[in-house]
C-alpha positions as CSV (number, residue, x, y, z in Angstrom):
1,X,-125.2,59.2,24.8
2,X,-127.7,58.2,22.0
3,X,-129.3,59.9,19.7
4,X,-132.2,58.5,17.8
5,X,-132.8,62.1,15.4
6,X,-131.0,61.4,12.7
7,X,-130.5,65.2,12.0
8,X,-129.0,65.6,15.6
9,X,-126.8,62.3,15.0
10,X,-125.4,64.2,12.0
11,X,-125.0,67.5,13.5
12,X,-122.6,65.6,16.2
13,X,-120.6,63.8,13.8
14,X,-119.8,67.0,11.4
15,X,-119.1,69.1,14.9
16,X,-116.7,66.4,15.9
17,X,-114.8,65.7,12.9
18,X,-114.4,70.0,12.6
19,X,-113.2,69.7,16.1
20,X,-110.7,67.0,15.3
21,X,-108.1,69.4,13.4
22,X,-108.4,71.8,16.5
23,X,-107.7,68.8,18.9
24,X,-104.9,68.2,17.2
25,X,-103.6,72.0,16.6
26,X,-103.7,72.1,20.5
27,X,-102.4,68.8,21.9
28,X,-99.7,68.3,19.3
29,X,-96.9,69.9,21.6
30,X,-97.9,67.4,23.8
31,X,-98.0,64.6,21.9
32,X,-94.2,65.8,20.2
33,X,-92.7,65.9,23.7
34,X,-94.4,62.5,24.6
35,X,-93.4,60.8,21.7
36,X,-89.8,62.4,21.9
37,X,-89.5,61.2,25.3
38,X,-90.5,58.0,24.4
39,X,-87.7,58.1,21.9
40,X,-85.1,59.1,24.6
41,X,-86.7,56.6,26.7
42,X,-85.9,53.9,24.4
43,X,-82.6,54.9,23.8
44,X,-81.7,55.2,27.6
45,X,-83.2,51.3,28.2
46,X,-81.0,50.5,24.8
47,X,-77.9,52.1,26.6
48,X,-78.6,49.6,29.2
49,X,-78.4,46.8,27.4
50,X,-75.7,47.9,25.1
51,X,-73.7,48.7,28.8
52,X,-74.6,45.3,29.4
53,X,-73.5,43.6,26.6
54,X,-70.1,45.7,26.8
55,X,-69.1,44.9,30.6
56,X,-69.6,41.0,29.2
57,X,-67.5,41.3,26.5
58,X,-64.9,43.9,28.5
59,X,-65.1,40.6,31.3
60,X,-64.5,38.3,28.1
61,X,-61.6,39.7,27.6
62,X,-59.8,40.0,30.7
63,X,-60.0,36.8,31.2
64,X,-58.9,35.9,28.0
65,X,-55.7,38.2,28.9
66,X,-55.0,36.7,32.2
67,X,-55.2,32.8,30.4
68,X,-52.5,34.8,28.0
69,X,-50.5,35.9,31.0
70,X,-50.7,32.4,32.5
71,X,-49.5,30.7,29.1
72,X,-46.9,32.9,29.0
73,X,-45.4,32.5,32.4
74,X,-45.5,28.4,32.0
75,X,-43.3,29.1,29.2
76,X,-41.4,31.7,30.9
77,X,-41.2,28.9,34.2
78,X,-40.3,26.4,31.5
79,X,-37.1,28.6,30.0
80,X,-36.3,28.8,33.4
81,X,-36.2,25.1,34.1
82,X,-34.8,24.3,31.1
83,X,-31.7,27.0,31.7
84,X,-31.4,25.3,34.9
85,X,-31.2,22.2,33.3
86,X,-28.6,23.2,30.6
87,X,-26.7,24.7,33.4
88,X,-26.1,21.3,35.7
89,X,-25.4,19.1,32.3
90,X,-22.8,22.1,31.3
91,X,-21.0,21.8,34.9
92,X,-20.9,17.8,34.6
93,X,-23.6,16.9,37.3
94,X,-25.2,14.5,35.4
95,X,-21.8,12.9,35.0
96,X,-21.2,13.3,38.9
97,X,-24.6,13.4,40.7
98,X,-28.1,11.8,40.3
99,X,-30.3,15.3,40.2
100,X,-34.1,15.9,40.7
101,X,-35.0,19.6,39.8
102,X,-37.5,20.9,42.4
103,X,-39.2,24.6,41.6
104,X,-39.0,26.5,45.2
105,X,-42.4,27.7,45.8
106,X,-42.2,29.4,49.3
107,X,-39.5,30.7,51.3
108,X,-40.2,31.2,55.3
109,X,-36.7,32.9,55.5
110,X,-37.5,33.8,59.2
111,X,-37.3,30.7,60.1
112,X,-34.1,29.5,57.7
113,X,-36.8,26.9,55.2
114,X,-37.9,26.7,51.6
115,X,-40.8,24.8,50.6
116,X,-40.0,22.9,47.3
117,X,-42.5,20.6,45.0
118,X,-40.7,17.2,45.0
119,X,-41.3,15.4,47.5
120,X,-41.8,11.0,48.3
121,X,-43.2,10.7,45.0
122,X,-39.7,11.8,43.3
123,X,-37.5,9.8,45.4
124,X,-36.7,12.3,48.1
125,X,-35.7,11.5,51.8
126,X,-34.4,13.1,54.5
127,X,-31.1,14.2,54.3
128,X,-30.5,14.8,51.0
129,X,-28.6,17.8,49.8
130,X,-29.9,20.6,47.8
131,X,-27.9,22.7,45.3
132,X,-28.4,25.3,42.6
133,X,-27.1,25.0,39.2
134,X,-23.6,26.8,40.1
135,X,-22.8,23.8,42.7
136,X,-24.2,26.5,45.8
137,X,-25.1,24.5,48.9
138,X,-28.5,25.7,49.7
139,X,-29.4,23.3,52.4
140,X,-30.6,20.2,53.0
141,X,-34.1,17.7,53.1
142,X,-35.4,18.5,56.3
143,X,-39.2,16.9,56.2
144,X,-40.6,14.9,53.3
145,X,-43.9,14.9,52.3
146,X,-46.2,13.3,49.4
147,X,-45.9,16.0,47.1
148,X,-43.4,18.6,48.8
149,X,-40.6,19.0,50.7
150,X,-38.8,21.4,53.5
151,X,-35.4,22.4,52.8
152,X,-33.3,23.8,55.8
153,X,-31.1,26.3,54.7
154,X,-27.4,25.8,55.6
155,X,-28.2,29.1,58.1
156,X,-30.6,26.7,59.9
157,X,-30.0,26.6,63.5
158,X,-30.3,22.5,63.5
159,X,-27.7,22.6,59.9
160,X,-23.9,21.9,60.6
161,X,-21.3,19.8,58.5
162,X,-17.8,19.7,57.6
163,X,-15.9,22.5,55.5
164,X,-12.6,23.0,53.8
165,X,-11.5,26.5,53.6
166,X,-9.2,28.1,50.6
167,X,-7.0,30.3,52.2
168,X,-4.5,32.0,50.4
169,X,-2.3,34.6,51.9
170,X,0.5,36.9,51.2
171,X,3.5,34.2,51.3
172,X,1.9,31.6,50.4
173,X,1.9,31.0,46.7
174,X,-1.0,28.1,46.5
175,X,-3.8,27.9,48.6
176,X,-3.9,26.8,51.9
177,X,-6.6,23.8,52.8
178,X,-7.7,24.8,56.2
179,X,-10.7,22.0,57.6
180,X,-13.3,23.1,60.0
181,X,-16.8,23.4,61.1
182,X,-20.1,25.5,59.4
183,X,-22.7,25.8,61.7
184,X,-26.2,27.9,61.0
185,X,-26.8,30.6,63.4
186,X,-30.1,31.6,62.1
187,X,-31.8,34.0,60.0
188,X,-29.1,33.6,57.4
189,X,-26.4,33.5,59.7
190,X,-23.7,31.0,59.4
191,X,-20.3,30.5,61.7
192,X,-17.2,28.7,61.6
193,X,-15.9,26.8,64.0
194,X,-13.4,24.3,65.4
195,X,-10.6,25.8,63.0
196,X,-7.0,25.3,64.2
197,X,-6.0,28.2,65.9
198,X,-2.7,28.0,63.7
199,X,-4.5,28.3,61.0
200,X,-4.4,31.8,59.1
201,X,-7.7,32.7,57.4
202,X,-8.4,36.4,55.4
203,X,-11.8,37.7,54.8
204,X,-13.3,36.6,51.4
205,X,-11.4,32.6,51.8
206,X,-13.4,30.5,49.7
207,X,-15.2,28.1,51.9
208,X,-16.4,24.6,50.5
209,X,-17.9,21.3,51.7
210,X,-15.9,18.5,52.8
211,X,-16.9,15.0,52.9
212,X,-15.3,14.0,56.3
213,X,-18.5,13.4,58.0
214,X,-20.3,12.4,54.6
215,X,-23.0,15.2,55.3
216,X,-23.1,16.7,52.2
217,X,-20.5,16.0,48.9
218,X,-17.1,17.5,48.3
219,X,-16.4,20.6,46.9
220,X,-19.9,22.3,47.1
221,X,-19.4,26.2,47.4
222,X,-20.8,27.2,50.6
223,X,-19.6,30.9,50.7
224,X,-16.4,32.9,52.0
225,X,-14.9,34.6,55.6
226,X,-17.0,37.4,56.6
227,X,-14.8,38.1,59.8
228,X,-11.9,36.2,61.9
229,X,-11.8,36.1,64.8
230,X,-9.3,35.6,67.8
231,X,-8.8,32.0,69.6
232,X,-11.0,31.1,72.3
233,X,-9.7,29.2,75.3
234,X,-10.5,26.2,73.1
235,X,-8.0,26.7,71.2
236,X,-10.0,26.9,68.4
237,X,-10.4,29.8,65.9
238,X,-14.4,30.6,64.9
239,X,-15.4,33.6,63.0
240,X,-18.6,34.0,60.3
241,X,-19.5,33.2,57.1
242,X,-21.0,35.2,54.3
243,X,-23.1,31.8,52.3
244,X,-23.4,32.2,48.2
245,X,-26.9,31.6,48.6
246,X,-28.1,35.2,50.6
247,X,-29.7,37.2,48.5
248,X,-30.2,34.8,45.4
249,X,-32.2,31.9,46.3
250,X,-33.1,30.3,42.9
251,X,-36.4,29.6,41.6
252,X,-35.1,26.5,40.7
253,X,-32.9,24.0,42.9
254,X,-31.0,20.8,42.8
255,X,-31.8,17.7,45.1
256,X,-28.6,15.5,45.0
257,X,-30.9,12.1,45.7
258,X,-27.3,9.4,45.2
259,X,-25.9,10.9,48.2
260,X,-27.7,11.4,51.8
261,X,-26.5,11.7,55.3
């Protein structure tokens, strides 16, 4: 609208500007709530962001812990293997045996076989016999691989070599070197067999390897009589055997590479 009195022109503009104080007497409720909402509004999209910027650094740091956790089981892995290491030179197998250490990274116990990570690259063949650092027979190289290796436990159905048992009973006053046959049963079984059946043997005899077929070395600790039982038409006493190893497969084993069936 124009207006070309200038009397009406200036009766518009004083009307308005008494009108303005009015305007603002009635719409300022309005305008508090709008621009306190637009306050809250701002600090909601602010909690965004800072929610943001906290889930970042709360992600930050969890993966800075698990990198701790991980440093700190390579050294815990690495006190292990060094243990293991201070172990064998403390029993003399440097002295006695050329050892590669292998870390056992799977068991399949089902099925009697450990996975270990040494494999052609280390020197390893079939064959070879695997220890822990107390001189336990575990088992031995069953398939070699670039990098890895399966180990058949002495419990293995295909596993079987020649044992010496200690046997000491009441009237003897030193042990009593009794020769037979271990032979894995399966899922951690092991049997004895071809013992003469005038041959007395007790529960908990000490059994070890011997080297009469050159399987494995003499004097490994393979474990002790679980039962005895009566001659067979064979002739032959047979019975079972608890192995050392049940129970307490290391983390770390012993591949005995100067000495292979």
């Amino acid at each position: 609208m124009f207006f070309n009195d200038t009397a009406t022109t200036e009766i518009y503009t004083l009307s308005l500007h008494d009108a303005l104080p009015i305007f603002h007497f009635v719409f300022s409720p309005i305008e508090k709530v709008l621009w306190q909402d637009g306050e809250s509004t701002g600090s909601f999209f602010a909690g965004i962001f800072n929610a943001k910027e906290l889930k970042v650094s709360n992600q930050n740091l969890a993966d800075e812990n698990f990198i701790l956790k991980n440093k700190l089981k390579t050294l815990e892995n690495l006190k292990s293997e060094n243990q293991s290491l201070r172990s064998a030179l403390d029993a003399g197998f440097n002295k006695k045996f050329n050892l590669e250490l292998a870390n056992v990274i799977s068991k399949t116990i089902e099925a009697d076989i450990i996975l270990i990570d040494k494999g052609k690259g280390s020197g390893l063949e079939k064959g070879m016999a695997v220890i822990s650092e107390s001189k336990i027979l575990i088992g031995t190289v069953k398939e070699v691989f670039s990098g890895f290796s399966n180990v058949a436990l002495i419990s293995h159905p295909e596993t079987s070599f020649g044992i010496n048992i200690e046997s000491f009973f009441a009237s003897s006053s030193s042990p009593n070197i009794v020769m037979g046959l271990s032979v894995g049963s399966g899922n951690f079984g092991v049997d004895y067999q071809m013992v003469p059946e005038e041959s007395i043997l007790e529960a908990r005899d000490i059994v070890f390897t011997s080297n009469v077929d050159a399987v494995f070395p003499a004097d490994l600790l393979v474990g002790e009589i679980k039962t005895v039982q009566p001659s067979d038409t064979s002739g032959f006493k047979q019975g079972e055997i608890r192995p050392y190893f049940i129970g307490n497969i290391p983390n770390y084993v012993f591949i005995v590479k100067n000495f292979k069936k």
